[in-house]
C-alpha positions as CSV (number, residue, x, y, z in Angstrom):
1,X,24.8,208.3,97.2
2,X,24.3,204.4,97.9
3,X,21.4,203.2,95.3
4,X,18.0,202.4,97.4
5,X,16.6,199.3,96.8
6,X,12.5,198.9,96.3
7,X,12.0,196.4,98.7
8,X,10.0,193.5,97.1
9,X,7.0,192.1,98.8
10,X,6.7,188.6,98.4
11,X,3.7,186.7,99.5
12,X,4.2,183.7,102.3
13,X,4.2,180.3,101.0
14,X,0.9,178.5,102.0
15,X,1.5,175.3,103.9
16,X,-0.4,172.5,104.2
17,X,-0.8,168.7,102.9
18,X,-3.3,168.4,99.9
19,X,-4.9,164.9,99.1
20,X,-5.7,163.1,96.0
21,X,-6.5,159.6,95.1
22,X,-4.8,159.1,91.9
23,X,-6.4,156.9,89.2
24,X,-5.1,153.4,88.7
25,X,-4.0,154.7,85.2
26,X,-2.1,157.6,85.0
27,X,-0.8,158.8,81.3
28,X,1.7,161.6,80.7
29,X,3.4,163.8,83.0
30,X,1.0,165.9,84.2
31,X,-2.3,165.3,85.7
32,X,-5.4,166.5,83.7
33,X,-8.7,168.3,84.1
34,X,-11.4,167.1,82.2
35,X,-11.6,168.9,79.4
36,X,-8.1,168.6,78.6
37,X,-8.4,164.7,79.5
38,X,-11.3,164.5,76.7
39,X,-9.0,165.7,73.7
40,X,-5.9,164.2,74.8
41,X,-6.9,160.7,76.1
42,X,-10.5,160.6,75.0
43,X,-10.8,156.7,76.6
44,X,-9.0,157.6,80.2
45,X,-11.9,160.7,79.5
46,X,-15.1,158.4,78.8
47,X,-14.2,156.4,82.1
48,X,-14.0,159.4,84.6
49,X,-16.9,161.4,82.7
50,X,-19.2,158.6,83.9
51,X,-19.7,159.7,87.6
52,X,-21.4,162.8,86.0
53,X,-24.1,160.6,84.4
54,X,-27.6,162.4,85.2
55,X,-25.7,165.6,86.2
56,X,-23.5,166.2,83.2
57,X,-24.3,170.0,84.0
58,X,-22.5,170.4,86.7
59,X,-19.3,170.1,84.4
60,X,-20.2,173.5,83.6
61,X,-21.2,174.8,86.9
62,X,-18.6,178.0,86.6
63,X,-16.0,179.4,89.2
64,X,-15.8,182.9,88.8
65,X,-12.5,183.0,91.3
66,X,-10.6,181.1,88.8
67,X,-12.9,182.3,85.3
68,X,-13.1,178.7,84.5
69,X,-15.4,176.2,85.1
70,X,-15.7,172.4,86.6
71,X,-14.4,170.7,84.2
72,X,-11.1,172.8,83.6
73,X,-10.1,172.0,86.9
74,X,-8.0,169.2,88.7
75,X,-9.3,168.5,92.3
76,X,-7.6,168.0,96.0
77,X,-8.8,167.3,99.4
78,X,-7.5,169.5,102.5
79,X,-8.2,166.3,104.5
80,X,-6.9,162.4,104.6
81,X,-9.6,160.4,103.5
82,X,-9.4,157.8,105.9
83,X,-12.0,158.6,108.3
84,X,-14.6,158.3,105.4
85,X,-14.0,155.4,104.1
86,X,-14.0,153.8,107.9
87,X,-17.5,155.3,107.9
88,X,-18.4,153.7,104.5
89,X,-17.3,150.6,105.5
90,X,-19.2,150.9,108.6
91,X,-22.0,151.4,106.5
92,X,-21.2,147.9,105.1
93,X,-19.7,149.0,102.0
94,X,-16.3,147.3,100.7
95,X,-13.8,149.4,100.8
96,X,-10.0,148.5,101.2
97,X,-7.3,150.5,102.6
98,X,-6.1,153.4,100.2
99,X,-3.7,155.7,100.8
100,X,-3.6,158.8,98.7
101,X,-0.8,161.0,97.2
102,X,0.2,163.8,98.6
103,X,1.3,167.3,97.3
104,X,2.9,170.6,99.7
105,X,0.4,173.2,99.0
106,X,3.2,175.2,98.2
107,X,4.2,173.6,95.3
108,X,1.3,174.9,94.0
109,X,0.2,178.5,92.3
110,X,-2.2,180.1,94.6
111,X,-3.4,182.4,92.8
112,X,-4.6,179.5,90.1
113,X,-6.4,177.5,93.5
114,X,-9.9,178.4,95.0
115,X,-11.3,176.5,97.9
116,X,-14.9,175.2,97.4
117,X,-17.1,174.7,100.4
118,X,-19.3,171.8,100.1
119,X,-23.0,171.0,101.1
120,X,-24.7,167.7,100.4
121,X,-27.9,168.8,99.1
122,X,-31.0,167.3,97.2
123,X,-31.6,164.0,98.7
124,X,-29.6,164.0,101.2
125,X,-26.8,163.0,98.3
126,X,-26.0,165.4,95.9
127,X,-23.8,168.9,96.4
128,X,-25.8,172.0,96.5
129,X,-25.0,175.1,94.4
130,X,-22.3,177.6,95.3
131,X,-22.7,180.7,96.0
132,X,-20.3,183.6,96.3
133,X,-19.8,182.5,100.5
134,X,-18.6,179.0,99.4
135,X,-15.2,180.2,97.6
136,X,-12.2,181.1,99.9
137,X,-8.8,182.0,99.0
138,X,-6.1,178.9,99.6
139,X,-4.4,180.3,102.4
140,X,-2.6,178.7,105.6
141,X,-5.1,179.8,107.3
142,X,-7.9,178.8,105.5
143,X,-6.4,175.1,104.9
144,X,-6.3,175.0,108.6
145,X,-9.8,175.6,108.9
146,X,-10.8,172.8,106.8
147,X,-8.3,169.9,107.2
148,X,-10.8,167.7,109.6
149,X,-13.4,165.5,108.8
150,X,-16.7,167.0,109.8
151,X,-19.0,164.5,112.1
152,X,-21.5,165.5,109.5
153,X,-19.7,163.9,106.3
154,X,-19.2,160.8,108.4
155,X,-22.8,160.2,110.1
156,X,-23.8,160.4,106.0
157,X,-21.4,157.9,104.7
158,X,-22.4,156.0,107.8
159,X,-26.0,155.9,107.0
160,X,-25.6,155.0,103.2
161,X,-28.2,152.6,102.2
162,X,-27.0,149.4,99.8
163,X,-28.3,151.2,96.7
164,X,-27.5,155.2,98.1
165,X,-24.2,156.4,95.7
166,X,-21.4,156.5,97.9
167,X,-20.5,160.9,97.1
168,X,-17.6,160.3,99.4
169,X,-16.4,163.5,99.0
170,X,-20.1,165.3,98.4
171,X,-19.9,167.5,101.7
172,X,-15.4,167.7,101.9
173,X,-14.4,170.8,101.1
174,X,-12.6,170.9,97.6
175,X,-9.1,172.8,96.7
176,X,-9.9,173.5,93.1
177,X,-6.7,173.8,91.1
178,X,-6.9,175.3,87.8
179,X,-5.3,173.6,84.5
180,X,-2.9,170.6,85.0
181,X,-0.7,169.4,87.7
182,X,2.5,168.2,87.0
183,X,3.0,164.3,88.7
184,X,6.3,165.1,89.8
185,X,5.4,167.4,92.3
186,X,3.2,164.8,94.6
187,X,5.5,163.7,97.8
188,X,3.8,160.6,97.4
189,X,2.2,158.1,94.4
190,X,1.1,155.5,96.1
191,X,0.1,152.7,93.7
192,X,-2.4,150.9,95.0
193,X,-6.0,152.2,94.1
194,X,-9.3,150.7,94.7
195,X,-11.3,152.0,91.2
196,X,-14.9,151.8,92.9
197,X,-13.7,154.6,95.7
198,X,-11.9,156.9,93.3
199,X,-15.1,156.8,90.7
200,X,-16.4,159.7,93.1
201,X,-13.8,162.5,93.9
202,X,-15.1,166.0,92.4
């Protein structure tokens, strides 16, 4: 008798385009969370560990989906920033064009992702806390339902004050990747970076 094969069940790729506005210096191959940035290159470290200044906590703010915390992973956008910065500059805030790199979401390890629904919070400003309802599992599906700018995020960056911090991303919903990313697998690098915007993803 013929040999039955077990059929294997392999999960669908997810598709969609993930975001990320690399920083002007890059160093290595891959690109780092923070904790791994401290003890490998303790200066690029110092320099992106600054937007946490007077909220240093939320480093540690854990993920139980992943069993890691903030600072052990790199970040992503489901959306092309440019609608934001249009509103910040509407708000009469500098900001030049910037195009970010791009990754397939396939390239990536699903089971290592976690999307992170966001809510600006205190003062109008600053994310609230997650609960258990503000994790979903990277899917198609669930990409799709979060790949537009709300009209929410972009009344905010519309309304900023001169001395308000900018929080681009404070209400975007986050694809939390766990550990590094390898730089080869962005579609796109572009190199042009303005340092002021790309002082507040994650």
């Amino acid at each position: 008798m013929p040999t039955q094969q077990k059929a294997v069940t392999r999960s669908a790729p997810v598709r969609g385009t993930l975001y990320h506005l690399l920083p002007s210096t890059t160093r290595g191959s891959r690109l780092l969370p923070l904790r791994q940035l401290q003890h490998a290159y303790p200066d690029l470290y110092a320099r992106h560990v600054a937007k946490y200044r007077g909220r240093e906590q939320d480093l540690d703010e854990p993920i139980p989906a992943l069993n890691c915390t903030w600072a052990d992973v790199v970040f992503f956008a489901p959306l092309h920033p440019g609608p934001l910065f249009d509103a910040l500059r509407r708000s009469g805030h500098d900001v030049r064009d910037i195009e970010p790199a791009t990754i397939d979401a396939s390239a990536l390890d699903p089971s290592r992702c976690i999307i992170r629904l966001m809510r600006h919070g205190r003062n109008g400003h600053w994310p609230d806390p997650a609960d258990e309802h503000d994790y979903l599992p990277m899917t198609t599906a669930t990409l799709r339902a979060v790949n537009q700018v709300s009209v929410a995020a972009v009344r905010r960056l519309e309304a900023l004050g001169p001395t308000d911090p900018w929080l681009t991303w404070v209400d975007v919903p986050h694809i939390l990747h766990r550990g590094p990313v390898a730089l080869d697998l962005f579609i796109s690098r572009p190199q042009d970076h303005h340092a002021r915007a790309t002082s507040d993803a994650g």
